[in-house]
C-alpha positions in Angstrom: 0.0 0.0 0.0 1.4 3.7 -1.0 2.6 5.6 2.2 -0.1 8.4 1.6 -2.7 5.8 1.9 -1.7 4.2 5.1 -1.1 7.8 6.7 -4.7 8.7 5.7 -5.8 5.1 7.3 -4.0 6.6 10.5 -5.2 9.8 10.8 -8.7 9.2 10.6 -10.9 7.2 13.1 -13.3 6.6 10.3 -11.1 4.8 7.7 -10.2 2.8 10.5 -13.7 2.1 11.8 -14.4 1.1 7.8 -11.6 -1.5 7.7 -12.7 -3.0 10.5 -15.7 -3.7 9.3 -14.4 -4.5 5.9 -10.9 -5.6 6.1 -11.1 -7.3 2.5 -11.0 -3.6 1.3 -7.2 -3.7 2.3 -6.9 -6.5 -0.5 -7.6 -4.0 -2.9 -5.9 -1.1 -2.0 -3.1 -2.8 -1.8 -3.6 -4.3 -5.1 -4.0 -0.5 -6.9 -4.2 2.4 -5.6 -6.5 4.2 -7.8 -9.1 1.9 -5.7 -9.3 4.4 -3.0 -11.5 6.7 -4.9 -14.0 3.7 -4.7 -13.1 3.1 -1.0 -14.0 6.5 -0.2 -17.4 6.8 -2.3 -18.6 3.1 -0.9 -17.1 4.3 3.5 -19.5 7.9 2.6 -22.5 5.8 1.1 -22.0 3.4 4.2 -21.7 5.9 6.9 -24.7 8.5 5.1 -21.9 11.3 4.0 -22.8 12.6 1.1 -24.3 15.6 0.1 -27.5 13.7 -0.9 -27.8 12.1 2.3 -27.2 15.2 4.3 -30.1 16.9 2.4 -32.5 14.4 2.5 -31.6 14.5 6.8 -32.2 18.2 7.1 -35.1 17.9 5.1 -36.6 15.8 7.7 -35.6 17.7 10.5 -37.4 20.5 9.0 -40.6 18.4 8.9 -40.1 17.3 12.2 -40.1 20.8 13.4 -43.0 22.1 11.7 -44.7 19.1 12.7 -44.6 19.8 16.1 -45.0 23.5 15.2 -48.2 22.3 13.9 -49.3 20.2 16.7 -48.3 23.1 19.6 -51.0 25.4 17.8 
């Protein structure tokens, strides 16, 4: 595995948390490195990261709100 690779791994709790739970991701990254790209879309799709998923999240925080907005009137 490329050093940059194994000092991200080591700087962040969540990479490590990831690998953890998937250590057959290692196999690949060791394999090529262009992988990680993939590693990082798949960890952000696992752990509800993206943009998408951070929408969709405040967008029912909202309803929650006005929900109970609704329900104190």
């Amino acid at each position: 595995m490329e050093y940059f690779l194994q000092q991200k791994l080591k700087e962040d709790k969540k990479f490590k948390r990831y690998f953890d739970e998937n250590t057959w991701e290692v196999k690949y990254l060791n394999r090529d490195p262009a992988y990680y790209k993939k590693f990082l879309k798949d960890m952000k799709e696992m752990y509800k990261e993206r943009p998408t998923d951070k929408l969709n999240e405040a967008i029912n925080t909202v309803g929650i709100i006005s929900s109970v907005i609704d329900t104190l009137k």
